[in-house]
BANUNU-234716 format. One record per residue (C-alpha): x, y, z; residue in three letters. Coordinates in Angstrom, 3 decimals. Layout:
REC         px         py         pz   res
REC          X          Y          Z   ALA
...
***
This chain:
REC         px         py         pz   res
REC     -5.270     -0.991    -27.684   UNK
REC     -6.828     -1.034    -30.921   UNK
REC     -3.846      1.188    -32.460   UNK
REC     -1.747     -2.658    -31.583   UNK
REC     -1.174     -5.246    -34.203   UNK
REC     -2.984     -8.300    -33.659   UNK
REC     -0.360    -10.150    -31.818   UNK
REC      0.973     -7.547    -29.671   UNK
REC     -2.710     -6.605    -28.666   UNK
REC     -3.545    -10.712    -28.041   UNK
REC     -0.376    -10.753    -25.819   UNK
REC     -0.899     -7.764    -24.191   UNK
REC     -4.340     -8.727    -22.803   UNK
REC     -3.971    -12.032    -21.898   UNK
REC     -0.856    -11.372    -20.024   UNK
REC     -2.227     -7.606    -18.242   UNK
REC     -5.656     -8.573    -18.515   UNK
REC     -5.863    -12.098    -18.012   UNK
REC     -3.224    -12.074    -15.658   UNK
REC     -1.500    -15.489    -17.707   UNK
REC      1.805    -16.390    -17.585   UNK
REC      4.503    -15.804    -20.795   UNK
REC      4.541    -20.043    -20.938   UNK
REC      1.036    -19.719    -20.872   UNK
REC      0.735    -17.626    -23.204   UNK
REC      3.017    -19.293    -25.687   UNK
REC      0.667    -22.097    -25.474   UNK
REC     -1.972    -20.264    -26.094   UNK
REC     -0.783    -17.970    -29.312   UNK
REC      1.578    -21.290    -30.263   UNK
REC      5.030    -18.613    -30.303   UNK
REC      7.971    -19.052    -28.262   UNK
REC      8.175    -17.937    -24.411   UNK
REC     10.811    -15.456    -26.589   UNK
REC      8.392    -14.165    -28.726   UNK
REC      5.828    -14.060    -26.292   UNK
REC      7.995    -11.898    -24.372   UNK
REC      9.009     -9.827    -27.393   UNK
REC      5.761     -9.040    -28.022   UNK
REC      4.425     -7.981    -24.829   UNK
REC      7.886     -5.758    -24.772   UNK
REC      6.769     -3.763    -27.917   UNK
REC      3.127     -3.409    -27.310   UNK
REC      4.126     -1.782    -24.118   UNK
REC      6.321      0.584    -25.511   UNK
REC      3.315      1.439    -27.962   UNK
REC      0.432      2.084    -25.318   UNK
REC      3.592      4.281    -23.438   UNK
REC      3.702      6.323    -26.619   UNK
REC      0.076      6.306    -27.322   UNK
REC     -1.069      7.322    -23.591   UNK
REC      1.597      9.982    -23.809   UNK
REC      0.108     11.302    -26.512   UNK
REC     -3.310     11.037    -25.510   UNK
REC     -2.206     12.530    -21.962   UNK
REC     -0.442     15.414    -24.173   UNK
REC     -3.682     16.113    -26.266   UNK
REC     -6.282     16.408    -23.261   UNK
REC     -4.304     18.995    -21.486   UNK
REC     -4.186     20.925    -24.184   UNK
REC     -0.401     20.193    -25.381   UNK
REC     -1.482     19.079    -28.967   UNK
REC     -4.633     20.935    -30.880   UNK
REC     -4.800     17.986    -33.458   UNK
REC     -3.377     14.097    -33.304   UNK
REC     -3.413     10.961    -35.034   UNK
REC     -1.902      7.824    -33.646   UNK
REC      0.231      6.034    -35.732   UNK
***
């Protein structure tokens, strides 16, 4: 999760962690239930990529990494 920008990490955990809800959210980061969404939508997509990498590189697919 560190690899996330600020936002998309701050939406991430309150809505997977903290269980909240998008409207909640929004209140909480003061962004649209949109961007909220939008966010949550892209660091998703990121932590796919990263695990999948990370899966890749402890069963021995990939010698060397670096996240992006």
């Amino acid at each position: 999760m560190k690899k996330l920008p600020p936002k998309q990490r701050a939406v991430f955990i309150l809505k997977h962690y903290d269980e909240l809800s998008n409207e909640e959210i929004a209140q909480i980061v003061g962004k649209s239930v949109g961007a909220v969404k939008a966010n949550y939508f892209q660091a998703l997509q990121k932590m796919k990529k990263y695990l999948a990498l990370w899966k890749s590189v402890i069963t021995g697919g990939v010698k060397e990494y670096e996240l992006p």
